[in-house]
C-alpha positions in Angstrom: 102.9 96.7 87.7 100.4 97.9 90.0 99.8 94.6 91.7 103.7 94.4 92.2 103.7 97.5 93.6 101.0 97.3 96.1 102.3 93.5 97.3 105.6 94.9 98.3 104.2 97.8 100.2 101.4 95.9 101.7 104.3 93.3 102.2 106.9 95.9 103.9 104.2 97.5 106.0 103.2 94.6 107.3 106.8 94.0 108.3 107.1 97.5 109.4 103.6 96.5 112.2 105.3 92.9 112.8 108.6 94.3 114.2 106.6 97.0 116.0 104.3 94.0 117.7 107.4 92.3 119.0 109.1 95.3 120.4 108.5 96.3 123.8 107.4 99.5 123.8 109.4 103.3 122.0 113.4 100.5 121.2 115.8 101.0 118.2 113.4 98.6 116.4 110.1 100.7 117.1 111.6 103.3 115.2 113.1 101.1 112.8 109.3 99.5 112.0 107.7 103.5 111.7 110.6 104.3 109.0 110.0 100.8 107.3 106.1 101.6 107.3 106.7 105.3 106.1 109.5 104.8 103.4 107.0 101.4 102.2 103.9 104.0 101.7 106.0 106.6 100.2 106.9 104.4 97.5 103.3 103.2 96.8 102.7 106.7 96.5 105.2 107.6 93.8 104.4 104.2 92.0 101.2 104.2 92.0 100.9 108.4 91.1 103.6 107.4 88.3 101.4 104.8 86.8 98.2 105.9 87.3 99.2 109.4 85.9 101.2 107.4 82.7 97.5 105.1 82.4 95.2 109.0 82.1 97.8 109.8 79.6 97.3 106.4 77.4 94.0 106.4 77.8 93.0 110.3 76.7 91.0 109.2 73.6 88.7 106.9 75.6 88.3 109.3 78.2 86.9 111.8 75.5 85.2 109.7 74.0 83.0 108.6 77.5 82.5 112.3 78.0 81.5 113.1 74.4 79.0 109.9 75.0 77.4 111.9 77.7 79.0 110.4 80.7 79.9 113.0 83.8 83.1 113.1 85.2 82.2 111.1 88.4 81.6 108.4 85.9 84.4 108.4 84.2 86.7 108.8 87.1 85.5 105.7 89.0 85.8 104.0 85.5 89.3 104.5 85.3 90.3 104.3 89.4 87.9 101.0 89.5 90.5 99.2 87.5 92.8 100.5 89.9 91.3 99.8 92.9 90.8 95.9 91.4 94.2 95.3 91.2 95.0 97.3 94.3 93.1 94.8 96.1 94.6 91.9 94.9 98.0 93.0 95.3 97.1 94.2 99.1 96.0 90.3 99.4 98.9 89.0 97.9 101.4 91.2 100.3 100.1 89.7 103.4 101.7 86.1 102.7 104.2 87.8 100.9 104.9 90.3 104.2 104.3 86.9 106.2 107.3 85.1 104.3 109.6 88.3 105.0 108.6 88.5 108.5 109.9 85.2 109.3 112.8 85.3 107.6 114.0 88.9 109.5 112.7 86.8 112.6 115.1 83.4 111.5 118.0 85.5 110.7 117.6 88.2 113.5 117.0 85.3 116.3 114.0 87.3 117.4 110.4 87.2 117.8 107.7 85.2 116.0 105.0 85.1 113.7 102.8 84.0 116.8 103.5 87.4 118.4 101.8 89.5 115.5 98.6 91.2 116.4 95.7 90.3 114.3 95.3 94.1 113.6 98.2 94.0 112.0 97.5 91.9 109.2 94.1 94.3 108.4 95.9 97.3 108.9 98.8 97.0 106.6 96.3 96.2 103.5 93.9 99.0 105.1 96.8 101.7 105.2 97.7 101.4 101.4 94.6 100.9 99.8 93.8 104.2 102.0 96.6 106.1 100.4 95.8 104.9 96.7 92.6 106.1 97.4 94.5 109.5 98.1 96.4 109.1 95.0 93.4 108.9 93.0 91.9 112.0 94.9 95.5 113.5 93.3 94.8 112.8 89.6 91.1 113.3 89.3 91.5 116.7 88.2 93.4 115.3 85.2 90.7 113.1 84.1 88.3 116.4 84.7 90.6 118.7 82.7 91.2 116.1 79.0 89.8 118.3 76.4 87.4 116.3 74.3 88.1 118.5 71.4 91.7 118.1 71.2 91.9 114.5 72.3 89.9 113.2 69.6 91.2 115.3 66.6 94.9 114.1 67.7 95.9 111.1 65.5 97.9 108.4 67.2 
């Protein structure tokens, strides 16, 4: 799910950058682009918040059981969000061609532009931009992987 998620956003931002590439300059379609690009991130955010909130929840017994092990909290955070990040990553590489494919159809059907005018930058900074704010959704919910009771976790029977 998390690799779905992050394709489509990485996918619609880069759409959001490509329509702002081949628009000269403030146009309908520059603003169009900066509420595709905002509206794309907002839903990573609520996805990946959702599912990465639902995953600390799931996963409250192994949690407690790395901190009763001895394992600090900076360890077992970047044991959970490592997972994360991983399939971030490949769902940000997977959104390019996906955003590429989407691209040229709203270029075929709109009679307008092309995938020659899209800035190189574009294509770093659309993966860049949501991997950056999954990495802010992680900041979110690191409190709740601080704050699972070891006690309580591991006495509760599933």
């Amino acid at each position: 799910m998390t690799v779905v998620c992050v394709a489509g956003s990485t996918a619609l931002v880069f759409a959001g950058f490509s329509l702002l590439n081949v628009s000269k300059g403030n146009g309908s379609i520059a603003m169009i682009s900066a509420f595709i690009i905002a509206f794309a991130l907002l839903l990573c955010v609520f996805v990946i918040y959702n599912l990465t909130n639902m995953n600390i929840g799931e996963r409250k017994r192994e949690i407690a059981t790395l901190k009763v092990l001895g394992y600090r909290d900076g360890e077992v955070t970047g044991y959970i969000y490592r997972e994360i990040f991983i399939m971030a990553f490949i769902g940000a590489l997977l959104g390019i061609p996906l955003g590429c494919a989407l691209v040229g159809f709203v270029f075929a059907y709109l009679d307008y532009g092309s995938l020659a005018d899209i800035k190189w930058w574009s294509f770093v900074l659309s993966a860049a931009v949501v991997l950056v704010f999954i990495g802010l959704v992680d900041l979110l919910l690191s409190h709740k992987i601080r704050a699972v009771d070891m006690t309580s976790s591991l006495k509760s029977i599933d």
